[in-house]
C-alpha positions as CSV (number, residue, x, y, z in Angstrom):
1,X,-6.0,18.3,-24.6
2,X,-9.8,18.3,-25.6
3,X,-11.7,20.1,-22.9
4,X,-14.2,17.1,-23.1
5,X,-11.0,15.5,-21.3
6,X,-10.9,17.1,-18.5
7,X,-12.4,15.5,-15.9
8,X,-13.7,19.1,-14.2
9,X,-13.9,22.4,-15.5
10,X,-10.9,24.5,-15.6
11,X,-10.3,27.2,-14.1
12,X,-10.7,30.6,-15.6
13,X,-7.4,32.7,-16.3
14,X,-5.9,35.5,-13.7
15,X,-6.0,38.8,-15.5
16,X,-5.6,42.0,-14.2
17,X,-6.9,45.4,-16.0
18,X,-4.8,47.4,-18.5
19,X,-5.1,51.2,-17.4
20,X,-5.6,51.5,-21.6
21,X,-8.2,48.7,-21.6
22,X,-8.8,45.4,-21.5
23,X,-6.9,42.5,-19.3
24,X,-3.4,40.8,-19.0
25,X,-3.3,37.2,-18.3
26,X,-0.8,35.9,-15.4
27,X,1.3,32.7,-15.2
28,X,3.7,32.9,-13.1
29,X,4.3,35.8,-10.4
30,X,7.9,36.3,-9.3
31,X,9.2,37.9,-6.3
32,X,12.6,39.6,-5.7
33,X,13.6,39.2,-1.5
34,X,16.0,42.6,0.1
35,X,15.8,44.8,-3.0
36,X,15.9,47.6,-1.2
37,X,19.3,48.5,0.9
38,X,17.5,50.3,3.8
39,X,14.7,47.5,3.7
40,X,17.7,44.9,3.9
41,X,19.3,46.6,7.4
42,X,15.6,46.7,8.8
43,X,15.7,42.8,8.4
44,X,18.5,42.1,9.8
45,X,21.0,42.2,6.5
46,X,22.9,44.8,5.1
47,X,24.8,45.5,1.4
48,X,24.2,44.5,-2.1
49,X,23.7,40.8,-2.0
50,X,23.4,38.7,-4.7
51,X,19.5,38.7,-5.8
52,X,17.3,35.6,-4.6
53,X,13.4,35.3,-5.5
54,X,10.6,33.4,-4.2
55,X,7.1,32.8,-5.9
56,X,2.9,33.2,-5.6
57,X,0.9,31.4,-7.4
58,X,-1.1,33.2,-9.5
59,X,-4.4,33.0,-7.8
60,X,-3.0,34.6,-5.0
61,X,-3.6,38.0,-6.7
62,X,-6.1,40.7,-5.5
63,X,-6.8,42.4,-8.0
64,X,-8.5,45.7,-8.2
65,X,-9.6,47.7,-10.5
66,X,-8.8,51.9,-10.6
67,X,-10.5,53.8,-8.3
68,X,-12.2,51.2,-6.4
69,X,-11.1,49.8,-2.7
70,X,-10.4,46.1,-2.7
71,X,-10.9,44.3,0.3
72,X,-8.7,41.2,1.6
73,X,-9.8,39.2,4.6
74,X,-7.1,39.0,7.4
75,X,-5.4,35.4,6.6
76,X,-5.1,32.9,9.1
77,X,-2.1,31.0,11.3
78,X,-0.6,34.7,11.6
79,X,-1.1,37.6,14.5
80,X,1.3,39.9,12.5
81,X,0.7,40.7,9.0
82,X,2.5,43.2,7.3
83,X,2.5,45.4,3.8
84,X,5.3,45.2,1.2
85,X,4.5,48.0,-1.2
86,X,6.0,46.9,-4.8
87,X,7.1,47.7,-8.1
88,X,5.3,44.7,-10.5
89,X,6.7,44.7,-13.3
90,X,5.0,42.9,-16.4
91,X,6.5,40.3,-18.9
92,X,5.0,40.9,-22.6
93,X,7.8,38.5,-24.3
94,X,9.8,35.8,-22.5
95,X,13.2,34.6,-23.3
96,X,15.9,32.8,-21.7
97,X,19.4,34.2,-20.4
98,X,17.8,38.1,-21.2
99,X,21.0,40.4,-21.2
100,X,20.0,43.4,-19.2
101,X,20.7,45.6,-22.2
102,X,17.9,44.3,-23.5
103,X,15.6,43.6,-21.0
104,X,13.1,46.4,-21.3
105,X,12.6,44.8,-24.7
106,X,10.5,41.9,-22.8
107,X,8.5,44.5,-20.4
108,X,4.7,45.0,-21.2
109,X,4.2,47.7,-18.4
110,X,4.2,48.3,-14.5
111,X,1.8,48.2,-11.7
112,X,1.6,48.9,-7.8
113,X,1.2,45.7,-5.6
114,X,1.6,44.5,-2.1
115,X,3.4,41.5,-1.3
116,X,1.8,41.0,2.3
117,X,3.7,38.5,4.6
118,X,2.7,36.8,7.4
119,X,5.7,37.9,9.3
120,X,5.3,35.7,12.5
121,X,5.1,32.7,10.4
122,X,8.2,33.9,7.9
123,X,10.5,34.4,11.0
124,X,9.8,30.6,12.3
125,X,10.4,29.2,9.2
126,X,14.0,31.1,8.7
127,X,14.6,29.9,12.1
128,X,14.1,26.3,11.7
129,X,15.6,26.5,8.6
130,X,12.5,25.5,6.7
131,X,11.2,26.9,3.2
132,X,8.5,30.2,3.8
133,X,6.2,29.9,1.1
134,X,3.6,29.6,4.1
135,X,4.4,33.3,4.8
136,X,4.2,34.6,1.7
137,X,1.9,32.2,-1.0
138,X,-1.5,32.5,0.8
139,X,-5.0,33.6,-0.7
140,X,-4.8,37.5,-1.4
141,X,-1.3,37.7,-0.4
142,X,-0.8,39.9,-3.9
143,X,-3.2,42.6,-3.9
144,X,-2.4,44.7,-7.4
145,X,-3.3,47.5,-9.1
146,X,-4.1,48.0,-13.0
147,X,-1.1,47.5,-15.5
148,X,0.3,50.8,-17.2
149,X,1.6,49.6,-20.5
150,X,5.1,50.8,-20.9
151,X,4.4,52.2,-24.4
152,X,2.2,55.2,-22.0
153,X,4.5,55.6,-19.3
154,X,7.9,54.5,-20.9
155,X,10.5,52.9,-18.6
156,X,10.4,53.7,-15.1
157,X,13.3,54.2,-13.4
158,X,13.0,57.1,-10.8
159,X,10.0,57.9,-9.0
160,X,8.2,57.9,-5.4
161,X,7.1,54.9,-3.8
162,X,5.0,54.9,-0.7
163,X,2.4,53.5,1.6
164,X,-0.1,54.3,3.7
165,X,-2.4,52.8,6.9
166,X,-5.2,54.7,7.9
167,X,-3.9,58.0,6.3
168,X,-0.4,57.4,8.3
169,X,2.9,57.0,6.0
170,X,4.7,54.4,6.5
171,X,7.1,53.6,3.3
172,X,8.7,55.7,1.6
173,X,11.2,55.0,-1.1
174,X,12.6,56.0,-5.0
175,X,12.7,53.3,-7.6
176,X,16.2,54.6,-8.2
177,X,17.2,53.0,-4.8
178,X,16.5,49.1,-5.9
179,X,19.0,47.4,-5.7
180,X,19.2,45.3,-8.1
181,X,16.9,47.6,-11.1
182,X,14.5,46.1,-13.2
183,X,16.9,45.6,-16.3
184,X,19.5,43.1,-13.7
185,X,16.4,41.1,-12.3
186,X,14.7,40.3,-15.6
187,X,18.1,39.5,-16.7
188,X,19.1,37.3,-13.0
189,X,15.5,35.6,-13.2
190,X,15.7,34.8,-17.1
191,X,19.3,32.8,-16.0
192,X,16.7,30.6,-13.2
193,X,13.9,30.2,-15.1
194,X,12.1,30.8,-19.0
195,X,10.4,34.1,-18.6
196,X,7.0,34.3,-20.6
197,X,4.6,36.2,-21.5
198,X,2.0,36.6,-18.3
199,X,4.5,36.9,-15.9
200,X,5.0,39.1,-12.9
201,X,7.3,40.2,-11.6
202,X,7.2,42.2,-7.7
203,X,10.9,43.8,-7.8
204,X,11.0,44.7,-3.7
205,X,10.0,47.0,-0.8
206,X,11.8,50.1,0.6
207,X,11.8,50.5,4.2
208,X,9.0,50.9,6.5
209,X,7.3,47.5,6.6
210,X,4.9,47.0,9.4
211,X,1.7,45.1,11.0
212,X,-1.5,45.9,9.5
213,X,-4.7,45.1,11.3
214,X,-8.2,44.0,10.2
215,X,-10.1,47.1,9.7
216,X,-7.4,49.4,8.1
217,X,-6.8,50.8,5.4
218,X,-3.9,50.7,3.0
219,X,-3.0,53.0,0.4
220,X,0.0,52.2,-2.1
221,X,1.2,54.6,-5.0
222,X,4.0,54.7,-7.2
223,X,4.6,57.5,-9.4
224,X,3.1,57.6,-12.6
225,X,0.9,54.8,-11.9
226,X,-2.6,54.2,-10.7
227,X,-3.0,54.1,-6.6
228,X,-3.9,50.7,-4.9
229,X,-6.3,50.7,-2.0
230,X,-7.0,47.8,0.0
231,X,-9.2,47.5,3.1
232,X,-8.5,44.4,5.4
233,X,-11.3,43.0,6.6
234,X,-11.4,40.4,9.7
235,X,-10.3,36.4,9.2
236,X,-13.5,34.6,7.1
């Protein structure tokens, strides 16, 4: 359609840096639920399920560049917000029902991002049997770091993931333990959905997930990738 259609201006794109240079552009961000077994017990489940996913739109991103502290304001409707430290994983070439032999094939690089929840809200929706995109799709609920193409850091499958508030760890996990790896969720999402270019992908959180406050600090890191830091500053 001619932009002299439109009857406002569109909005500009969501990219996020490339550690290498320049910017990826994001259309969809998907998000894998219990991908961790120890993270699955501390809510309440237990085993390897099979994998379900929710979404964020994309201007729900934070992004910040390396080596700088971004800063999120403490969303509203919630008294208990808490930090999911994630894998993202990045979609450089789409495809429908992707065999997980050749997933990696369709990855452009990783990242480090936070899928923060507004827990209080989540647990009152699962209750009442309602859907909980309220919990998870608000503004700056997916704070991220800069991409790592995977042609620099080549696939990652084993490595440390951890967060912490204020200097104080709180997760703690391997890649190694998802469980459903990167290669089976590209390959579950691609039988749901067209993967394309731009997408996201946040692949789950160990253990450890907790309240964060206005005022603290959190710092994410994944090996082999560039740290996230986030400050949260009190409700606008």
């Amino acid at each position: 359609m001619s932009a002299s259609l439109l009857v406002f201006d569109a909005p500009e794109p969501v990219c996020v840096p490339v550690s290498t240079g320049g910017a990826f552009p994001v259309r969809r961000i998907y998000c894998v639920g219990r991908n961790y077994a120890e993270h699955a017990i501390e809510m309440g489940h237990s085993g390897r399920e099979p994998p379900f996913f929710f979404m964020k739109p994309a201007d729900a991103l934070l992004v910040v560049p390396e080596g700088q502290t971004g800063e999120m304001h403490y969303p509203g409707l919630t008294a208990d917000l808490h930090h999911e430290v994630e894998l993202v994983v990045a979609i450089g070439r789409g495809g429908r029902q992707i065999a997980a032999a050749d997933a990696l094939d369709h990855v452009w690089g990783y990242a480090v991002g936070l899928d923060m929840t507004r827990r209080d809200l989540q647990a009152g929706m699962k209750k009442s049997g309602r859907p909980w995109e309220i919990a998870k799709s608000f503004d700056e609920s997916a704070p991220i770091g800069p991409i790592t193409p995977v042609s620099v850091c080549g696939e990652l499958l084993k490595g440390a993931i951890t967060l912490a508030v204020d200097g104080e760890l709180r997760q703690r996990g391997d890649l190694s333990d998802l469980i459903w790896n990167v290669r089976e969720t590209i390959a579950a999402i691609s039988q749901a959905w067209a993967l394309q270019a731009g997408d996201l992908i946040f692949s789950g959180t160990p253990a450890g997930v907790g309240a964060v406050l206005a005022g603290q600090h959190m710092h994410a890191e994944i090996a082999g990738l560039p740290a996230l830091d986030v400050r949260v500053l009190a409700a606008e």
